[in-house]
C-alpha positions as CSV (number, residue, x, y, z in Angstrom):
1,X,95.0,92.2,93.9
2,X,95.1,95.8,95.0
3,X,98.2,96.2,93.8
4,X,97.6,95.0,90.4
5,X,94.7,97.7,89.9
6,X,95.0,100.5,87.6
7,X,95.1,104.5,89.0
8,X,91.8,106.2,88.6
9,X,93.7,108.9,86.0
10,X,95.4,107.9,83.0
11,X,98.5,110.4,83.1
12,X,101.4,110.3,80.1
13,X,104.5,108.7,81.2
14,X,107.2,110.6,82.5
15,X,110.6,109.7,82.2
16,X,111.7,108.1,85.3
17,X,115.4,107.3,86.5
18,X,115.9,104.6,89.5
19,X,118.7,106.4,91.8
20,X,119.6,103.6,94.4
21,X,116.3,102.6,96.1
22,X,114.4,106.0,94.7
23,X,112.5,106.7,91.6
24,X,112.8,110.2,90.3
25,X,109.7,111.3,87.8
26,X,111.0,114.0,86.1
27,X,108.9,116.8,84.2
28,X,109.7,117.4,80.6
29,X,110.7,120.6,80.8
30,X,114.4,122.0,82.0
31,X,115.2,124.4,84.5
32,X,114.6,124.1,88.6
33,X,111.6,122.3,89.6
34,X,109.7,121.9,92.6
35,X,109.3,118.5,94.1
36,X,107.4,116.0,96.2
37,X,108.4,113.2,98.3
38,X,106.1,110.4,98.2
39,X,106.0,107.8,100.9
40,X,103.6,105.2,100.2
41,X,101.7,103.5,102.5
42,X,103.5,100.8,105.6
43,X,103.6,98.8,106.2
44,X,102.9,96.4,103.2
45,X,101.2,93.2,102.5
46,X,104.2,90.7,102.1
47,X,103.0,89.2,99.1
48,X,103.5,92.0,97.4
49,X,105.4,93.9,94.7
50,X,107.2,96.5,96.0
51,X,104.7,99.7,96.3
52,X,106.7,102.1,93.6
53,X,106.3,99.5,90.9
54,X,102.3,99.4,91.6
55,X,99.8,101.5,89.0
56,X,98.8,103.7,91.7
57,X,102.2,104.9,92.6
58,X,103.2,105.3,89.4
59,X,100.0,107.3,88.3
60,X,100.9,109.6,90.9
61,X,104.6,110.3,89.8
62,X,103.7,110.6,86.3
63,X,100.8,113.1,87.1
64,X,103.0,115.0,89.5
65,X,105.7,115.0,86.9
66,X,103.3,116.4,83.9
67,X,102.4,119.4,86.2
68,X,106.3,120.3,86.4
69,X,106.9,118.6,89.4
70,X,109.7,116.4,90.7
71,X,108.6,113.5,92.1
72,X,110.7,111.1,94.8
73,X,109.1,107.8,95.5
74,X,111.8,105.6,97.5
75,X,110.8,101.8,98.1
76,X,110.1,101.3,102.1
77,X,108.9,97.8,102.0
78,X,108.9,97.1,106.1
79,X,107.1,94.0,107.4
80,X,106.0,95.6,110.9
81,X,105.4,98.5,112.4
82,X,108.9,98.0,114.1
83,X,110.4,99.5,111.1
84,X,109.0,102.8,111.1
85,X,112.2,104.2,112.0
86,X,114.1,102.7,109.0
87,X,111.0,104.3,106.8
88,X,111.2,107.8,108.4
89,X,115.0,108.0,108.0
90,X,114.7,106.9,104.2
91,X,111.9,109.6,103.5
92,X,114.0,112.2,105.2
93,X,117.5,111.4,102.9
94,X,115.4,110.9,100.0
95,X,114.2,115.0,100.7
96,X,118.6,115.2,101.1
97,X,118.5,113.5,97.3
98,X,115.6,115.9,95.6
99,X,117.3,119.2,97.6
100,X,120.9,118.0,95.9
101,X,119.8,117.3,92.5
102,X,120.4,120.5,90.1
103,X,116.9,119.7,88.5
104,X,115.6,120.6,92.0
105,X,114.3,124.0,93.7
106,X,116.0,123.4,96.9
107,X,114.1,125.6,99.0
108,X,110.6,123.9,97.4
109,X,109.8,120.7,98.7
110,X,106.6,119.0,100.2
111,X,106.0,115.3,101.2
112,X,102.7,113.6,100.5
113,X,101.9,110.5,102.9
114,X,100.1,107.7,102.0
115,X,98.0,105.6,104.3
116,X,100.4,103.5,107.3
117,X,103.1,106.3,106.3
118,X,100.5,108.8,108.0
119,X,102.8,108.0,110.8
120,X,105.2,109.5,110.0
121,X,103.8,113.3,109.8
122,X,104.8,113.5,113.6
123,X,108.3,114.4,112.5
124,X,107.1,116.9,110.2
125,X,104.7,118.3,112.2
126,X,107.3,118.7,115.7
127,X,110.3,120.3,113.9
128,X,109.5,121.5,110.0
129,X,112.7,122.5,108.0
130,X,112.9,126.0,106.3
131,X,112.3,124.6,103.0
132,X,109.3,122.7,103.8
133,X,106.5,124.3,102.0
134,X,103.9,121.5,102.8
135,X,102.8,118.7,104.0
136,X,99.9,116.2,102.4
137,X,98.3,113.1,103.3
138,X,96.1,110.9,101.6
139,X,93.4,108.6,103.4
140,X,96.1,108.7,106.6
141,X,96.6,106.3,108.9
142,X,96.8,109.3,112.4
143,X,97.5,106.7,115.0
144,X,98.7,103.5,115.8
145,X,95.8,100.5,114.6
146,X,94.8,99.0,118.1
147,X,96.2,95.5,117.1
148,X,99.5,96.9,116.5
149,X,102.8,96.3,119.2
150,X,103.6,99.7,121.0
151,X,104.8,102.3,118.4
152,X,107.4,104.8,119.1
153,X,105.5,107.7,120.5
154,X,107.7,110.0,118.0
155,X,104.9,108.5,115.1
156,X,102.2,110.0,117.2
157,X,100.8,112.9,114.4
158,X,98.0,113.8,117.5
159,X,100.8,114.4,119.9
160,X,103.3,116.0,117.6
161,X,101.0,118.5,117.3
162,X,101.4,119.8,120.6
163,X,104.4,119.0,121.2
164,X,105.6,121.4,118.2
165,X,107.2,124.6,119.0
166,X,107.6,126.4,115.2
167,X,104.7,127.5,113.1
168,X,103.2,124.1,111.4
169,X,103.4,123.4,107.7
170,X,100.2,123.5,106.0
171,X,98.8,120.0,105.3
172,X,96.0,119.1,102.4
173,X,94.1,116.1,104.0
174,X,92.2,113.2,101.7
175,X,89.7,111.7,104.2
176,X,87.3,109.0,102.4
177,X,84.1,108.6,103.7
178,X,83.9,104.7,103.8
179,X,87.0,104.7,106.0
180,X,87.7,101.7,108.6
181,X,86.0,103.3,111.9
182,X,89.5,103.4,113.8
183,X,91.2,105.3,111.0
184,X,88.2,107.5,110.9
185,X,88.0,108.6,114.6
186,X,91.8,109.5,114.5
187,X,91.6,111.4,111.3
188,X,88.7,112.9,113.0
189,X,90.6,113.4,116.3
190,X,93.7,115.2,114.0
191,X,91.3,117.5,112.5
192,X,89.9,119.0,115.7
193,X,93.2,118.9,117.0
194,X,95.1,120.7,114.4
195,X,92.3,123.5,113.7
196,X,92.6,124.1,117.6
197,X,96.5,124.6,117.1
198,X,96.2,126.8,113.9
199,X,97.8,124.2,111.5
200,X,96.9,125.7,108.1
201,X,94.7,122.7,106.9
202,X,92.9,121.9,103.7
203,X,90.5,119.2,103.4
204,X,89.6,116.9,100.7
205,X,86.6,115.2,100.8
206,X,85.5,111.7,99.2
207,X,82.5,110.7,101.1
208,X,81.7,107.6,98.7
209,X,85.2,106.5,98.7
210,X,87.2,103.7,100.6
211,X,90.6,103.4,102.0
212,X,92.7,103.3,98.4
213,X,89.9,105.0,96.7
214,X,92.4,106.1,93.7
215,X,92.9,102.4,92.5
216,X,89.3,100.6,94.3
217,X,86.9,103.7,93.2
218,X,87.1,104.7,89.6
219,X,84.2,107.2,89.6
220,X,83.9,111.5,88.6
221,X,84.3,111.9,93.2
222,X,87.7,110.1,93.2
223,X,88.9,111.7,89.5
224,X,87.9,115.3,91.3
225,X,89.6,114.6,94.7
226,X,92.9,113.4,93.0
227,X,93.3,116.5,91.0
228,X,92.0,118.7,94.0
229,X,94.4,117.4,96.0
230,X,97.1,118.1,93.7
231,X,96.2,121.4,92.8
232,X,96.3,122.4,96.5
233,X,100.1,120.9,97.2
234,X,100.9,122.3,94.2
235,X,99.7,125.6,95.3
236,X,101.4,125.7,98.1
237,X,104.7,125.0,96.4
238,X,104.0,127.8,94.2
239,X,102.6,126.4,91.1
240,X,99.2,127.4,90.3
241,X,98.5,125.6,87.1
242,X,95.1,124.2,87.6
243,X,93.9,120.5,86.2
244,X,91.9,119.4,83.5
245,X,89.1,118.9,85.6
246,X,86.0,121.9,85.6
């Protein structure tokens, strides 16, 4: 099962503490960190384990962490696309949780989206908080899959980006090249969109890899696009350190 399936990078540990429904990866050093929210993808297959517990969620806290990064993955298990809602107000108090905790820069924070939780850019995107220094998204769901029940037009990423009326985050974008043709045409259709409206936007490429490439794919392409996509969200929340990767 997907689920079950190791993440392409073989990170140490990090310490993790369960506060409520989050898990906080915490970096080994002290002081004030910088920190991610992660929302993994929604919604889920219902047979499942809940998505923080998987290999691939976990790899990405722990490498987050070992860069000096806090990482925020709260547990958003929804069985529809009805409960978007529910997810989006989760993923915004866990932000509230990272900006609270002393360990935290307050005024340092980005959100990286996975998959279904694409979706939920739109809020982003429409009305960015201060201390939002970026947004990223990896192989994004951009619109609503054409089998779906209407969706709440607020989890509309194309539209949110002209509806928007402050200066858009910048946004590091993991498209995968042997994406599902409806997911591909909206990524596409975002991409167009947001370079047309100035959205600061950095692409990162996989053109062998499929939807979940960091658990399905374990190649040098998805190795390289993991740690290029974490170098440039850690970028823009001010740390430059680069990866082990050439």
């Amino acid at each position: 099962m997907f689920w079950e399936i190791p993440f392409v990078l073989d990170p140490a540990p990090a310490r993790v503490e369960r506060h409520g429904d989050v898990d906080l990866y915490l970096p080994a050093s002290d002081g004030r960190h910088p920190a991610v929210v992660v929302a993994h993808g929604v919604p889920g297959p219902p047979e499942a384990p809940e998505a923080p517990d998987w290999p691939l969620y976990r790899g990405y806290g722990s490498l987050l962490a070992g860069r000096g990064v806090v990482v925020a993955i709260p547990r958003l298990r929804v069985a529809s696309p009805d409960g978007l809602t529910t997810v989006a107000a989760r993923v915004a108090d866990t932000a509230d949780l990272l900006r609270a905790d002393p360990r935290v820069d307050p005024d340092r924070l980005a959100l990286w989206f996975f998959s279904g939780a694409g979706l939920l850019l739109g809020d982003w995107l429409r009305d960015p908080p201060p201390w939002l220094r970026g947004l990223s998204a990896t192989y994004p769901l951009l619109a609503p899959l054409p089998e779906w029940p209407p969706v709440d037009p607020r989890f509309h990423p194309l539209d949110a980006l002209d509806a928007s009326t402050a200066n858009p985050p910048p946004l590091v974008l993991t498209q995968v090249g042997r994406e599902r043709p409806e997911v591909a045409a909206s990524v596409s259709a975002f991409t167009t969109a947001a370079r047309r409206h100035g959205l600061p936007l950095h692409l990162v490429d996989v053109p062998n890899g499929r939807h979940g490439f960091d658990a399905l794919d374990h190649t040098e392409e998805s190795r390289v696009a993991v740690h290029a996509a974490c170098d440039a969200l850690l970028h823009l929340l001010g740390e430059v350190a680069t990866s082990d990767t050439p």
